[in-house]
C-alpha positions as CSV (number, residue, x, y, z in Angstrom):
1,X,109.8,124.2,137.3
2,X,108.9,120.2,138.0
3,X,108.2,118.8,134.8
4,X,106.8,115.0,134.3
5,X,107.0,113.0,131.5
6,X,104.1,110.5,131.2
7,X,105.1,108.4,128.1
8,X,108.5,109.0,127.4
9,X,109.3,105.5,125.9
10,X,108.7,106.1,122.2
11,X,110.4,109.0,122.1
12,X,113.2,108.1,124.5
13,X,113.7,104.2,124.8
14,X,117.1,104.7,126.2
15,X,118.9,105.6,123.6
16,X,118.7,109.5,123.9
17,X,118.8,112.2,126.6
18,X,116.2,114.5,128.8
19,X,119.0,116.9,129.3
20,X,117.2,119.6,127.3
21,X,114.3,119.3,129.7
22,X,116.8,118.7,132.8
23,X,118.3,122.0,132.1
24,X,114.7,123.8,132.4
25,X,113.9,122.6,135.7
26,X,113.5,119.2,137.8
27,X,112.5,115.9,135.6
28,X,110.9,113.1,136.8
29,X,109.9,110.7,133.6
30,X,108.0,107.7,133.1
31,X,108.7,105.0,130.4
32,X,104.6,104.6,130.0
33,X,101.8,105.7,132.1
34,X,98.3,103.6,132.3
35,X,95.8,106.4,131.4
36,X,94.5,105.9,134.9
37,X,97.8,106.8,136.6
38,X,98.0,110.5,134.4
39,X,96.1,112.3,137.4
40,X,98.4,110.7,140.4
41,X,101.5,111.3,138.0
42,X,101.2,114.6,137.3
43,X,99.6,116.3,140.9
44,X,102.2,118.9,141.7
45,X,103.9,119.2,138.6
46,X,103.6,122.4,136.6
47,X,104.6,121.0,133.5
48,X,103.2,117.9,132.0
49,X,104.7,116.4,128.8
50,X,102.8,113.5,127.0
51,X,103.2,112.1,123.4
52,X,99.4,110.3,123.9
53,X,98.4,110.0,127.1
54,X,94.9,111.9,127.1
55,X,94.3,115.2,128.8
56,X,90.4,115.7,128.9
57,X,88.6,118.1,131.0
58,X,88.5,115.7,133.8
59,X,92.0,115.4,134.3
60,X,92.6,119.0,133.3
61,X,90.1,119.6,136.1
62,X,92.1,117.6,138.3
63,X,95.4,119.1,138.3
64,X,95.0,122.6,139.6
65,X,98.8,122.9,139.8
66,X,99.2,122.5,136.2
67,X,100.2,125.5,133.5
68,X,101.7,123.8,130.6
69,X,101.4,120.9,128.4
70,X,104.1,119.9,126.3
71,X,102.6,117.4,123.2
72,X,105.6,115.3,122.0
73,X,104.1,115.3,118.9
74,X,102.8,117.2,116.0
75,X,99.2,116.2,116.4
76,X,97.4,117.5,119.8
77,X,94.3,115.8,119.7
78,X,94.6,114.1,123.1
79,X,94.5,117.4,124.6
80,X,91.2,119.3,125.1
81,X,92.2,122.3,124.2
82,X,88.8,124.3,125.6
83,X,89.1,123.2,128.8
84,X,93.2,124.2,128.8
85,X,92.0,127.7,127.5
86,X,89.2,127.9,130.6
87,X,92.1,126.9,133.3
88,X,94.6,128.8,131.9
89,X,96.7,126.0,130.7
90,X,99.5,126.6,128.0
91,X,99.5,123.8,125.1
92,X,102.4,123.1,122.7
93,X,103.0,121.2,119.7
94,X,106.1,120.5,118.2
95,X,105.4,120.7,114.1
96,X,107.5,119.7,111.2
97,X,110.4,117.9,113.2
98,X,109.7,114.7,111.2
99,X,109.3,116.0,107.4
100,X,112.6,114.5,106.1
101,X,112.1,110.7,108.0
102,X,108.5,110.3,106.8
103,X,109.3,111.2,103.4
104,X,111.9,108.5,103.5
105,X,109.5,106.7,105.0
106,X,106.8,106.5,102.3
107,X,109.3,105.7,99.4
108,X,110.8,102.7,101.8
109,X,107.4,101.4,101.7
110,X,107.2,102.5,97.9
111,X,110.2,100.6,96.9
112,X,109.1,97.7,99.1
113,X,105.8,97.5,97.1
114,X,107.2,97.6,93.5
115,X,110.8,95.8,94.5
116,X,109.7,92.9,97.0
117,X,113.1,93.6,99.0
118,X,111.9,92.0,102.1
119,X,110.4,89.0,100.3
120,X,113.2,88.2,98.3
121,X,115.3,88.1,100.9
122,X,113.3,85.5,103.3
123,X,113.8,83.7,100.3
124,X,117.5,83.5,99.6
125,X,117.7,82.9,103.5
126,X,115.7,80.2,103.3
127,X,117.8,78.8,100.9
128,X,115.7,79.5,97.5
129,X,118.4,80.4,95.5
130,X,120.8,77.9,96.5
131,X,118.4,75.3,95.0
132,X,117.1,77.8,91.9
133,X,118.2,76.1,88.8
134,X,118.7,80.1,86.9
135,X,121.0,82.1,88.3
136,X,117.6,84.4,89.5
137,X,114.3,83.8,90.3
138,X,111.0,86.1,91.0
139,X,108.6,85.5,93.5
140,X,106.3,88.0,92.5
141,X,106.7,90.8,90.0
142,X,108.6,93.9,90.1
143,X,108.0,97.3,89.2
144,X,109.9,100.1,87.6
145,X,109.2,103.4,88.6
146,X,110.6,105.0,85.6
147,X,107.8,107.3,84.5
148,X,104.8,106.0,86.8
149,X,102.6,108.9,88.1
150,X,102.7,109.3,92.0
151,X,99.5,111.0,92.9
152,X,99.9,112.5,96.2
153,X,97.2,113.6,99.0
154,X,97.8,116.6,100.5
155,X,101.1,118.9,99.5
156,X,102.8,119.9,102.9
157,X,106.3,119.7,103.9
158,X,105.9,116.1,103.5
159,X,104.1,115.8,100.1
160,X,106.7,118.1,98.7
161,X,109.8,116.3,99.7
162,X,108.2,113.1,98.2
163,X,107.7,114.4,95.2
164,X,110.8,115.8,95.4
165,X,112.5,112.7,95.6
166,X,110.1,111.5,93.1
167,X,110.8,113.1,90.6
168,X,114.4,112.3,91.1
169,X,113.4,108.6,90.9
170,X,111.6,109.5,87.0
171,X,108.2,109.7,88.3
172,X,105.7,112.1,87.0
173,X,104.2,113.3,90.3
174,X,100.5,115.2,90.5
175,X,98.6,116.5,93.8
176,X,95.6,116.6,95.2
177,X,95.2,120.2,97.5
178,X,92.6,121.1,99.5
179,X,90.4,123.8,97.3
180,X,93.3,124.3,95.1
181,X,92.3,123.1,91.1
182,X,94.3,123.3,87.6
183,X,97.7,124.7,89.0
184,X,101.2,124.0,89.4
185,X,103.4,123.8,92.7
186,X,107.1,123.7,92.7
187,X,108.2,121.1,95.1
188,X,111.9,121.2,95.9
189,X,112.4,121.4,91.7
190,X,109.7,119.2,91.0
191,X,106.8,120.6,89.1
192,X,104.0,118.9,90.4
193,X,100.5,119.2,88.9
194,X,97.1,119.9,90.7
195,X,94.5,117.9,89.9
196,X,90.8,117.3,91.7
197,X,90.5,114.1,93.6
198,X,89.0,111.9,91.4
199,X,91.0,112.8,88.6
200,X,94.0,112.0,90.4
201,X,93.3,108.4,91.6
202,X,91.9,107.4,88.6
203,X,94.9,108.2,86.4
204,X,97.7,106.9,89.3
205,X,99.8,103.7,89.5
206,X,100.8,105.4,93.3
207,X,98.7,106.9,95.8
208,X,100.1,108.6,98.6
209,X,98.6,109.9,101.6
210,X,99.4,113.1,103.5
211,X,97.0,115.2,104.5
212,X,95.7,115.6,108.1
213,X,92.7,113.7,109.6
214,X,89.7,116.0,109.2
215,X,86.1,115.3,109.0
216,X,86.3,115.9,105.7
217,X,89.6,113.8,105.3
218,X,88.5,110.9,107.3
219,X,87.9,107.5,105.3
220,X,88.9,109.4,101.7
221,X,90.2,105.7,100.8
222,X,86.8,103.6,100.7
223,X,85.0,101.3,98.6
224,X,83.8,104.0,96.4
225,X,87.0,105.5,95.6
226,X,88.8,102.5,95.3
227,X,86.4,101.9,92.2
228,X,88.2,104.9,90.7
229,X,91.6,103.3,91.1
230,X,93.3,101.1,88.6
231,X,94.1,97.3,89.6
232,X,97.7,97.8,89.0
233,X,98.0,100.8,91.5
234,X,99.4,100.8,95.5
235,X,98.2,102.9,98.0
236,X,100.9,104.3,100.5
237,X,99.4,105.6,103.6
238,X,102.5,107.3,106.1
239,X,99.6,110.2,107.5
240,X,96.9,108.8,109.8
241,X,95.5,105.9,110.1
242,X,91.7,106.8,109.7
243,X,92.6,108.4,106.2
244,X,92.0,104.4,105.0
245,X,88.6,102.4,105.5
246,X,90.9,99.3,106.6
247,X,88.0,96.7,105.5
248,X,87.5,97.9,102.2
249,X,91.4,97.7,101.7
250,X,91.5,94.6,103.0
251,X,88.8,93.2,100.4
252,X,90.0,94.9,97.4
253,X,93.7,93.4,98.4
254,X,92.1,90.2,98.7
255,X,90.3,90.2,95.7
256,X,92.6,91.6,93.4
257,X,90.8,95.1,92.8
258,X,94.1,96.9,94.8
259,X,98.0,95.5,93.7
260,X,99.6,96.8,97.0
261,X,98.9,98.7,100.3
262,X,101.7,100.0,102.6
263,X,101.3,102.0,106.1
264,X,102.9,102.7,108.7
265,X,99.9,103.8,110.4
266,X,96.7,102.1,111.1
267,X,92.3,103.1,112.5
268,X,93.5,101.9,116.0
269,X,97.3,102.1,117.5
270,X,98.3,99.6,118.5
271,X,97.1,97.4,116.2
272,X,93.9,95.2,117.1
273,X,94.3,91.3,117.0
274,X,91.5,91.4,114.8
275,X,92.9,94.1,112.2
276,X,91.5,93.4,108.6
277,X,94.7,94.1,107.5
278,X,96.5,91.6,109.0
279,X,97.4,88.7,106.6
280,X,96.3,90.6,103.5
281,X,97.9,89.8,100.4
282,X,100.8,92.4,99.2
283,X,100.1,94.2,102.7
284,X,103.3,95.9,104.3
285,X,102.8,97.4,107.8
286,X,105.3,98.9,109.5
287,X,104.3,100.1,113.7
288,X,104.3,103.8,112.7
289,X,108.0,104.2,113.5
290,X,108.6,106.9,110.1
291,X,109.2,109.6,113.3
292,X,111.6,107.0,114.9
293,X,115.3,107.6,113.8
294,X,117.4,108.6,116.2
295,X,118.2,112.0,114.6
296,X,114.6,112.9,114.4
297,X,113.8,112.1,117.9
298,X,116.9,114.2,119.2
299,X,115.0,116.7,117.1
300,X,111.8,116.5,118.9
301,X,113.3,116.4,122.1
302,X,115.7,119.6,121.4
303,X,112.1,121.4,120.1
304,X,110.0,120.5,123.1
305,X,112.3,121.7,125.4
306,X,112.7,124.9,123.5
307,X,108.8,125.1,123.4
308,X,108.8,125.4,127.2
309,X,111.6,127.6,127.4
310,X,109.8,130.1,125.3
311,X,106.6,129.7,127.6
312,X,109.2,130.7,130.7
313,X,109.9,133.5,128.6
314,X,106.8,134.5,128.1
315,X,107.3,133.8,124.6
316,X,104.7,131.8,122.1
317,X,106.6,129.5,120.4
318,X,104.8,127.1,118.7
319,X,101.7,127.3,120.9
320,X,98.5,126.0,120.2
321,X,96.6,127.9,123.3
């Protein structure tokens, strides 16, 4: 089998190895791909694998050859799925390879927000506490999270591992779940409370998000629910981008309605110039890199290439059509 690559770089900057796909069949893979160069790329190949390069029905349409897309990813939105089903095209995801790195994720960005780490150290290496006449000095408060409520969006793999660790931190941690009211979920030894939206981001000094990006889901932080959350509280958003209405963030940080907003995703990837975001006070953006540690991208790889080994086999693992 030929396989191409179209966008290898993120997962792959060098750092790692094809071999799990070099052992399936001849590899030819690109660093990046302009969008326009997906249809050249991949004539001839039977296997394509992309991480978010676009397959629509015109390229799908283009490539006759083609039988299998491998997503590099957990989200397959960039595939159209109904024109893969019409041409006979496999499609596979690879889910739940990156549950234990975003959960570390979203408490680095929680601990960022309520310990300044990052600030205070531009400080000291700018030589602030050489000249500080205490032994210490603040430049902005701190928080303990010793019995603050976590109120967390969505309770999947990733929800529960951070309120797992949570909870180990003292927080009392409650849950927003989709059509699920007045309940109780174990999470790793956590008991974590169910409670309607509003009810949760009205009572929580932390907000985090991670639920997927539905119609439903899209734009649930906005200027009317950020009326229901107190001043004090930070938003942590480590899920999709479009989750957040980036403007009315940006104005609530700026005028003191919001303490703190951390992502590691944002509306558009990458970030526009013009982002709202950008310069915002007590704004931490990371370039959605909680997928990026080494382990979990040996991970992906390992799964990806097993995906298309089970097509080979006639097999369905993890396949989305």
């Amino acid at each position: 089998m030929r396989i191409v690559i179209l966008d290898g770089s993120a997962a792959n900057p060098g750092d790692v190895s094809w071999e799990p796909f070099e052992k399936i069949g001849e590899v030819v893979a690109y660093d990046t791909s302009r969008q326009s160069e997906i249809v050249s790329r991949t004539k001839g190949f039977e296997c394509a694998i992309t991480n978010k390069k676009i397959f629509d029905r015109e390229v799908i349409e283009s490539l006759p050859d083609l039988k299998y897309i491998g997503v590099l990813a957990t989200g397959y939105n960039v595939v159209d799925l109904e024109a893969c089903k019409e041409h006979g095209i496999a499609v596979t995801n690879v889910p739940e390879y990156s549950t234990f790195a975003t959960a570390q994720m979203t408490i680095a960005h929680m601990l960022e927000l309520s310990n300044m780490v990052g600030l205070h150290s531009t400080a000291v290496h700018n030589g602030e506490w050489v000249r500080s006449e205490q032994f210490c000095f603040f430049k902005a408060p701190l928080t303990e999270l010793w019995n603050k409520r976590l109120h967390i969006v969505g309770l999947g793999k990733i929800g529960k591992r951070v309120a797992a660790i949570a909870g180990s931190l003292g927080m009392e941690v409650t849950a927003t779940v989709h059509n699920k009211v007045s309940d109780t979920v174990d999470c790793h030894g956590v008991s974590v409370r169910v409670l309607p939206l509003e009810e949760g981001l009205s009572h929580a000094d932390i907000i985090s998000l991670h639920c997927p990006l539905t119609d439903e889901t899209s734009g649930i932080i906005c200027e009317d629910t950020l009326k229901l959350i107190k001043p004090s509280a930070f938003i942590i958003n480590c899920a999709r981008g479009p989750l957040v209405d980036e403007n009315a963030v940006a104005s609530a940080l700026k005028n003191g309605i919001l303490a703190g907003y951390a992502a590691d995703v944002v509306k558009v990837e990458p970030m526009e110039e013009n982002s709202p975001l950008l310069g915002c006070p007590n704004c931490i953006l990371t370039p959605h890199i909680a997928w990026a540690p080494k382990e979990t991208r040996i991970r992906l790889i390992d799964m990806a290439a097993e995906n298309l080994r089970s097509f080979i086999a006639g097999g369905q693992l993890n396949r989305i059509v």
